[in-house]
C-alpha positions in Angstrom: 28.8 4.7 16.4 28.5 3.2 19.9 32.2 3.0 20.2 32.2 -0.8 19.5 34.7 -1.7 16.2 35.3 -4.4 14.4 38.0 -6.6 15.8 41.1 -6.9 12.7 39.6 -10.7 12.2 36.2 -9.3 11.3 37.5 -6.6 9.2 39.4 -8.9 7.0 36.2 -11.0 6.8 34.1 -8.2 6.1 36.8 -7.2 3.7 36.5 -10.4 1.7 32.9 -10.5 1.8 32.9 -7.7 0.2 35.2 -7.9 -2.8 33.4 -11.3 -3.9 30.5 -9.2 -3.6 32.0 -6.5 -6.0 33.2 -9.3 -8.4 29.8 -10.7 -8.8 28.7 -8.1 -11.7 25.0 -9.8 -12.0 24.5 -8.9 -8.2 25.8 -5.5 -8.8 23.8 -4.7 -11.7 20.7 -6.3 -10.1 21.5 -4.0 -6.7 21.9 -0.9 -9.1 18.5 -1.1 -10.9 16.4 -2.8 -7.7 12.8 -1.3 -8.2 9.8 -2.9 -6.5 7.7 -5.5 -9.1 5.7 -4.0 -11.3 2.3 -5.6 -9.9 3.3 -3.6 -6.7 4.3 -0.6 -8.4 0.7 -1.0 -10.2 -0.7 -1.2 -7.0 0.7 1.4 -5.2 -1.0 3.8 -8.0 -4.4 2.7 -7.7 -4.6 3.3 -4.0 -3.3 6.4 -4.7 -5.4 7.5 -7.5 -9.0 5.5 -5.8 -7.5 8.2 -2.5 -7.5 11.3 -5.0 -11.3 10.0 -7.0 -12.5 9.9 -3.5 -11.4 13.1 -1.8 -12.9 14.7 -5.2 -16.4 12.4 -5.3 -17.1 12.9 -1.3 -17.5 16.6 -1.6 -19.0 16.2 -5.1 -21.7 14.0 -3.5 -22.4 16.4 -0.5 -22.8 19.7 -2.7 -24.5 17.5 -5.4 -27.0 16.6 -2.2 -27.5 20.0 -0.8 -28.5 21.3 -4.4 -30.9 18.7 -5.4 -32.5 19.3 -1.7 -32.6 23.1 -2.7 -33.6 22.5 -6.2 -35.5 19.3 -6.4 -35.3 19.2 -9.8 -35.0 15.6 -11.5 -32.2 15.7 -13.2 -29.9 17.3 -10.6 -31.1 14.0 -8.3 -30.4 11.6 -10.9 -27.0 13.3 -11.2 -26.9 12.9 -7.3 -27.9 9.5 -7.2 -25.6 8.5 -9.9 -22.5 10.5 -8.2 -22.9 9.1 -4.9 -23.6 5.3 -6.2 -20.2 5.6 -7.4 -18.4 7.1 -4.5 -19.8 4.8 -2.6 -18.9 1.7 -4.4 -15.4 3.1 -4.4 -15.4 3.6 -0.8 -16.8 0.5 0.2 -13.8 -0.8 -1.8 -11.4 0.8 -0.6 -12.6 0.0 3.4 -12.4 -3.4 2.4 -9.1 -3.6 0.9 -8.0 -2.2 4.3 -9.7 -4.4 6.4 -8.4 -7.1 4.5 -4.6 -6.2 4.8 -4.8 -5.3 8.5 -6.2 -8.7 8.9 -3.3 -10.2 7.0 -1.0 -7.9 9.1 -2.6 -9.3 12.2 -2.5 -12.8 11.6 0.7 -12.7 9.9 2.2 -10.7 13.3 0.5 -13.5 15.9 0.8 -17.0 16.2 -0.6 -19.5 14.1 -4.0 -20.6 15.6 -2.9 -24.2 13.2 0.0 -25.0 14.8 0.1 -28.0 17.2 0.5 -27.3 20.9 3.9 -29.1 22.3 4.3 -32.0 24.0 
């Protein structure tokens, strides 16, 4: 606290507020079980599992890479080719989604570049 307080007025408001608030039982129930949509939540665990596939296909690609440069045998390139046309589809993706919502973020933080100057 900063030392400020409500003034009695404002407490008696605040205190009214509130017990409409607690009377509402739809509102309280809603309040209780608030969980983000599940389109979000659905969200939220692909970026999180396209994170884990591509901290495991990165290295996979590199050691994959070094042994079919030591090797040179033609399945271990296939298997190289195949691995790393997959991480990098993946990572493309994912550098794009980001891209994308930093865009949003920036264009939803400025000014509208459609909005009419005043007169």
């Amino acid at each position: 606290m900063d030392g400020r307080r409500l003034s009695l007025r404002e407490q008696r408001i605040l205190e009214e507020i509130e017990t409409v608030l607690r009377r509402d039982r739809r509102l309280d129930e809603r309040l209780r079980n608030l969980r983000a949509p599940l389109r979000l939540r659905l969200l939220s665990v692909q970026r999180r599992l396209r994170g884990a596939e591509l901290s495991l296909l990165i290295p996979t690609t590199l050691l994959l890479a070094l042994a079919a440069g030591r090797t040179g045998t033609l399945d271990v390139v296939i298997a190289t080719c195949c691995v790393g046309a997959v991480t990098a589809l993946l990572l493309f993706g994912a550098v794009r989604s980001r891209v994308r919502r930093r865009r949003r973020e920036r264009w939803g933080a400025g000014t509208s570049r459609l909005s009419f100057p005043e007169t």
